[in-house]
C-alpha positions in Angstrom: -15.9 20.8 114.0 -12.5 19.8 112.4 -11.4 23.6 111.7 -12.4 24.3 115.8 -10.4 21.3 117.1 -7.4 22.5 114.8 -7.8 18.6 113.0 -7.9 19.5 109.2 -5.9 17.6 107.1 -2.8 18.5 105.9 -0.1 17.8 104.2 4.2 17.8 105.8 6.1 17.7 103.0 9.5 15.3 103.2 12.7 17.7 103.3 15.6 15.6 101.8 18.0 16.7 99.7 16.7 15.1 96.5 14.0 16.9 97.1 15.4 20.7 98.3 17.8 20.8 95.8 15.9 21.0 92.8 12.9 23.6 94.3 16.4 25.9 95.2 17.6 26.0 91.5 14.1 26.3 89.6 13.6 29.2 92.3 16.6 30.3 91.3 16.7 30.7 87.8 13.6 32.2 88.0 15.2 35.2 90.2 18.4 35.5 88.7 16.4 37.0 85.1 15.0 39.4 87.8 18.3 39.6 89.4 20.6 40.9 86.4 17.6 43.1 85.4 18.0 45.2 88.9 21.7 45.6 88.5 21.5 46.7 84.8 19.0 49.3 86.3 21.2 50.3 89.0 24.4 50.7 86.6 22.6 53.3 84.6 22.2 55.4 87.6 24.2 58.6 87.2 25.2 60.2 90.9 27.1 63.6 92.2 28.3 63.4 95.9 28.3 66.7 97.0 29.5 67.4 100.9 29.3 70.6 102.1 29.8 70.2 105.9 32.8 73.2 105.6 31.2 75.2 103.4 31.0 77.7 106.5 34.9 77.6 107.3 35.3 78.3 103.5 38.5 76.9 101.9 39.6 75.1 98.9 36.1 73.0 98.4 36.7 69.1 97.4 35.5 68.1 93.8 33.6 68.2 91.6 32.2 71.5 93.6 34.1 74.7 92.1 33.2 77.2 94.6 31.4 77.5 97.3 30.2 80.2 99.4 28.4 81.0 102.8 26.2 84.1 103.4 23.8 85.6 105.7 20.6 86.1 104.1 17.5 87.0 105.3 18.3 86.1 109.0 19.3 82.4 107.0 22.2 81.1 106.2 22.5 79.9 102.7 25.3 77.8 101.7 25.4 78.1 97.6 27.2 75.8 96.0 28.7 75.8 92.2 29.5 72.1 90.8 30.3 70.8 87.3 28.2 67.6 86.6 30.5 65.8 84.0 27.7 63.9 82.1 24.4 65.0 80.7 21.4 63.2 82.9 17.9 62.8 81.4 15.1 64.3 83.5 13.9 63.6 85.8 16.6 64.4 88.3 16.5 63.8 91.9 18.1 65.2 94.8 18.6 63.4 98.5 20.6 64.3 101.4 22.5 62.3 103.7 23.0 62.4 107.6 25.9 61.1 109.6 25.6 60.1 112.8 22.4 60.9 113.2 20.1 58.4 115.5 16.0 59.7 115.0 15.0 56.3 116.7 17.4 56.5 119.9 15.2 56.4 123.1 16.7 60.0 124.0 16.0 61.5 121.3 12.7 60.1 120.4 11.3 60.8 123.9 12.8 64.5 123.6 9.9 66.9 122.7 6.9 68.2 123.6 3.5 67.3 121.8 1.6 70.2 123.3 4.3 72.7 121.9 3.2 71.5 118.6 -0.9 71.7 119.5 -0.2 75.6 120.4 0.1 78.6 118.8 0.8 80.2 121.8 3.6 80.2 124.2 3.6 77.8 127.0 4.8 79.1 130.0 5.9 75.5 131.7 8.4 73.3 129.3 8.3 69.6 129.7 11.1 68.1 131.4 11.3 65.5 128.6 12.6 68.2 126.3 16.2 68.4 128.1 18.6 69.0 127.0 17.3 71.8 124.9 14.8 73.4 127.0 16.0 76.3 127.8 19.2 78.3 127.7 19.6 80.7 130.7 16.4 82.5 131.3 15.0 82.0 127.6 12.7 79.3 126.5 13.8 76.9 123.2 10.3 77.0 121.3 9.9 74.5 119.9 11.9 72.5 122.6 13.8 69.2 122.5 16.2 67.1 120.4 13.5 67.0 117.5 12.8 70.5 117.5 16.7 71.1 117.4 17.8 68.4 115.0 15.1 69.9 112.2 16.7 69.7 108.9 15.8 72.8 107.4 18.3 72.8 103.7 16.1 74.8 100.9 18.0 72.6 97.9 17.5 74.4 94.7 18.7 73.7 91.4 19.8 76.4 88.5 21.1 75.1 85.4 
C-alpha cells in the first residue's frame, strides 16, 4: 500500500518571505494578548526573601527579618525567625526554599546511595561502596549512607501570624 511504501501525498509548503512574514505577525498578535496577560499576573505577585544561612553564627540579621534566633531543641536545631511583611497578602500564601549550589543530577551525587538501605528496616552490616564519601566515619556506619542521604533537606517551615 501507499502508507507501507511511505508514498502518500503530501503537501511542502513554499518558505519565502512573502509568505513567512505574515504567518509570524498573525502568530504573534495572537500571543502577545496572552503575553501581557502573564506579566500582569506576575506583577501582582507579592514576595519576602528571607536568608537565613547565619542564623547559627547569630548577629545583626539582614532585613526585613528582625531577629533571629538558633536553639537546640529536641535533639533539632530550629532556626526561628521574626520578619515584618510590609504589605497585606490575600490567602493563600506560599512558601518555597531555595538551594545554592546544589547539583541533585551530578553523576556523583546521583550515583551516591544505597537502594537496599532504603528496602531495610534493619541494619546492614556491609555499606555499598557507591555511598562514598559518606559511608562511614571511623568505625561508625552513616545510615542512611551517601550524598542523598546527607544532602536531605530536612526545614520544618511554619508560619505564626
Amino acid at each position: 500500500t501507499a502508507f507501507k511504501q511511505q508514498r502518500l501525498k503530501s503537501w511542502q509548503p513554499l518558505l519565502t518571505p512573502k509568505n513567512v512574514i505574515p504567518i509570524f505577525f498573525v502568530i504573534g498578535i495572537i500571543f502577545l494578548p496572552i503575553g501581557i496577560a502573564l506579566y500582569v499576573s506576575s506583577e501582582s505577585v507579592k514576595e519576602v526573601v528571607l536568608d537565613y544561612t547565619k542564623c547559627k553564627n547569630g548577629g545583626q540579621p539582614p532585613l526585613p527579618i528582625r531577629s533571629w534566633s538558633y536553639d537546640r531543641i529536641n535533639n533539632e536545631n530550629v532556626c526561628s525567625l521574626q520578619f515584618y511583611v510590609l504589605e497585606d497578602i490575600k490567602k493563600p500564601v506560599y512558601l518555597y526554599y531555595r538551594l545554592t549550589n546544589f547539583y541533585q543530577n551530578h553523576r556523583n551525587y546521583f550515583k551516591s546511595y544505597d537502594p537496599e538501605q532504603y528496602k531495610s528496616a534493619t541494619l546492614l552490616q556491609k555499606v555499598d561502596s557507591a555511598c562514598s564519601p559518606f559511608d562511614k566515619k571511623g568505625d561508625q556506619q552513616y545510615y542512611p549512607c551517601g550524598l542523598v542521604a546527607n544532602s536531605y533537606f530536612s526545614g520544618k517551615p511554619t508560619i505564626l501570624y
